[in-house]
C-alpha positions, 0 to 999 in steps of 0.5 A: 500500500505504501512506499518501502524499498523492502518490498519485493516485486514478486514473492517466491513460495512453494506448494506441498501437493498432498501425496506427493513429497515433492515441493512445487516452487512458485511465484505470487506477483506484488502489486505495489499499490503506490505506484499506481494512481487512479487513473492508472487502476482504471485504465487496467480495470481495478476498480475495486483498488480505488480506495486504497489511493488514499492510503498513500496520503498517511505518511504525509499526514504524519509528517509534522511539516506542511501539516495543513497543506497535506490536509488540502490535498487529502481531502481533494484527493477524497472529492476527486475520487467520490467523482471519479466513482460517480463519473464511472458509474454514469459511464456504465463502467461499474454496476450501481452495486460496485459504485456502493462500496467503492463509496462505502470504503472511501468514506470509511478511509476518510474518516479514519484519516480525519479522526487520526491525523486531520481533526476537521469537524467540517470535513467529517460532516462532509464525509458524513453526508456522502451518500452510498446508494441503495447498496447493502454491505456487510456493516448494514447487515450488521446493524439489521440483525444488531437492530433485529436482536434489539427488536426481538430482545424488547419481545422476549422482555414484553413477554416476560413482563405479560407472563409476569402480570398474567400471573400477577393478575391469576394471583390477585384474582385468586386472593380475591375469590378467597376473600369472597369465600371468606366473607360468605363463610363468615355471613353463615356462621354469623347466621348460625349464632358463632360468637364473635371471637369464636368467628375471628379465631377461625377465619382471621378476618379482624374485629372491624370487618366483622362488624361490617358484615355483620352489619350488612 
């Protein structure tokens, strides 16, 4: 991705073929994306290598000299590439689906470099408000099943709150026929000339619901 004398131009390896004890020696050629500019992966056709431009800008953007200067250019080189993709796109040279996510890893390029090395409030809008179509990635699938799990954990909690209060209610309920029984039973043995105490040791109910019953 970035300059470095050390990196060869092809790198040598060999392949062990099962069965076979003999080692198979070849070789994997580098591309050394510091070489190539825009215009140079379109004219090969490596769309999907456009993004990686703005990474030769990191060593710039560590540098404490000409520190605004490689900001600028950073972030020409961001508006430069969001119309390069929009101009391939309207040429019919990549599909609608491509463009999103050449656009989805500009932006994310961009936003690391602004957090890191620019700190531009303005320029993070910018790149904010950059819009990447009707394309679907990974990171959107992500936050569907993130907001799905949301969804289906709110379920399981509003079912769990339901059952709660079924259950609250099956025992208020129960509490309530209870106390009806009670009553009933207190009315016949009040009918049937228990004494008052005799009434209180035996249902429990207190000397003033008593009264009131018996008052009924």
């Amino acid at each position: 991705m970035e300059y470095n004398n050390n990196i060869k131009s092809r790198l040598h390896a060999v392949l062990k073929i099962p069965g076979n004890e003999s080692l198979v020696p070849f070789k994997i050629p580098v591309i050394k994306m510091y070489k190539f500019a825009a215009k140079d992966l379109i004219r090969k056709e490596w769309y999907l290598l456009l993004p990686f431009t703005l990474i030769a800008y990191r060593k710039k953007l560590g540098l404490k000299r000409d520190t605004e200067q490689h900001k600028r250019e950073f972030m020409e080189a961001f508006r430069t590439l969001l119309n390069t993709v929009t101009e391939l796109t309207d040429a019919s040279k990549i599909s609608g689906y491509l463009s999103g996510i050449l656009i989805g890893a500009v932006k994310h390029l961009a936003s690391y470099f602004n957090e890191r090395y620019i700190g531009d409030d303005e320029f993070n809008k910018e790149v904010a408000m950059v819009k990447q179509g009707n394309v679907r990635t990974f990171l959107d699938d992500v936050r569907d099943e993130g907001r799905e799990e949301g969804r289906e954990e709110g379920r399981e909690v509003g079912r769990k709150e339901g059952r709660e209060e079924g259950r609250e209610e099956e025992r208020r309920n129960s509490l309530q026929k209870l106390e009806e029984e009670r009553k009933k039973m207190v009315q016949k043995m009040l009918k049937k000339g228990y004494k008052q105490e005799d009434i209180i040791e035996i249902t429990g109910i207190n000397q003033e619901e008593l009264l009131a019953l018996a008052a009924s």
